[in-house]
Structures are given as C-alpha cells and as structure tokens.
C-alpha positions as CSV (number, residue, x, y, z in Angstrom):
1,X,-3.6,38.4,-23.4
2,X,-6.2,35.5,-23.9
3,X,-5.7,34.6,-20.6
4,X,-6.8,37.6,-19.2
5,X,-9.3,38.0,-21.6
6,X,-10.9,34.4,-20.8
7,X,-10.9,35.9,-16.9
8,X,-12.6,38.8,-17.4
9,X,-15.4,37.3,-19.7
10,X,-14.2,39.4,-23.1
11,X,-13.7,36.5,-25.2
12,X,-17.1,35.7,-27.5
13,X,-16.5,32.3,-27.5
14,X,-14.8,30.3,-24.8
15,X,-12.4,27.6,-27.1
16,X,-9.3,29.8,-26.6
17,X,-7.2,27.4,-28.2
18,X,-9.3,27.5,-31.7
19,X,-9.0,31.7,-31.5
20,X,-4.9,31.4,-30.5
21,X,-4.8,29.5,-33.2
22,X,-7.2,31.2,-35.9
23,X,-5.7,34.6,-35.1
24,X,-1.8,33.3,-35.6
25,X,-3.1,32.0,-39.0
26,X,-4.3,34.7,-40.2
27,X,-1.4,36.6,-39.2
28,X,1.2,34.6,-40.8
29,X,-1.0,34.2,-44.3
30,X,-1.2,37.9,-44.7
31,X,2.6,38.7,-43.6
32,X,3.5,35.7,-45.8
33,X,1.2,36.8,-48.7
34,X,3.3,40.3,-48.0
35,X,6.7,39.2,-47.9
36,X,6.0,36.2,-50.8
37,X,5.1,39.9,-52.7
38,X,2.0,38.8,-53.4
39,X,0.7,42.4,-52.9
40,X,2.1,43.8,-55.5
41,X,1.8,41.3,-58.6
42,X,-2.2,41.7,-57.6
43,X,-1.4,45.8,-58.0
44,X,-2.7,46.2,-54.2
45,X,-0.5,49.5,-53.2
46,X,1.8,49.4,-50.2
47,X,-0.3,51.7,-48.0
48,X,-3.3,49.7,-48.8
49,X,-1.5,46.8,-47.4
50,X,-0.9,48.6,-44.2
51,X,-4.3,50.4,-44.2
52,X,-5.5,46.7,-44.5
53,X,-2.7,45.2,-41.8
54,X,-4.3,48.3,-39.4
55,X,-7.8,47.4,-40.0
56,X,-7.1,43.6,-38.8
57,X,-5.5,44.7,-35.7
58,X,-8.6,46.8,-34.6
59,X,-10.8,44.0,-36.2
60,X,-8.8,41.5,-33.4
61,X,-9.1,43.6,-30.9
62,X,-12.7,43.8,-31.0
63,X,-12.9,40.1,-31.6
64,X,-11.5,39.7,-28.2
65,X,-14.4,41.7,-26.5
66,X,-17.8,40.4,-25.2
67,X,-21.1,40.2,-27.6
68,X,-22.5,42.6,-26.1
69,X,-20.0,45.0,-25.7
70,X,-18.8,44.7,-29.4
71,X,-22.6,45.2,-30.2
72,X,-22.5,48.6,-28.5
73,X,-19.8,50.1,-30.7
C-alpha cells in the first residue's frame, strides 16, 4: 500500500520507512493499551474505544494522501 502510494505521489512526506514504522507503533500501542485493559480501568467505554480505533483508520488514510489533496477535504 506504501508502495503504491510513494508511486502515485500520495504520501506527504517521502521517508516511507519512518511512516511504516510510525503507523505500526501506533497500532500496536492502542491494541496493546486495549487488550492490557487499559481502557477500561481509565472508564473509557468499549464503543468509545472503537469510535476512537475507527477515527485512526480514517485519520491514516488521509495521512497517506498528498498536501494538497488532504487540504481540500
């Protein structure tokens, strides 16, 4: 996905290793903050959680596109 990405000119910064490697870190902190039940001691509600885990996938996604094309939305 990077990859194609980087070839089309969608990334916003070319260092694809430093966003591969940003993006699985903040992946594994918030699934291990999830399954450590971190969550829930703080009184965050399941469907927050998710509401949150949703809002990080669109927030990627957009990460991925050009300046100026995130700029337009």
């Amino acid at each position: 996905m990077l990859t194609d990405a980087a070839e089309q000119g969608l990334l916003r910064s070319a260092d694809r290793k430093r966003i591969e490697i940003a993006g699985r870190a903040l992946v594994y902190g918030f699934a291990r903050m999830n399954l450590d039940g971190h969550f829930p001691r703080w009184r965050v509600e399941q469907r927050e959680v998710e509401r949150v885990a949703e809002e990080g996938s669109t927030c990627s996604s957009r990460a991925l596109q050009s300046r100026s094309s995130f700029a337009a939305r």
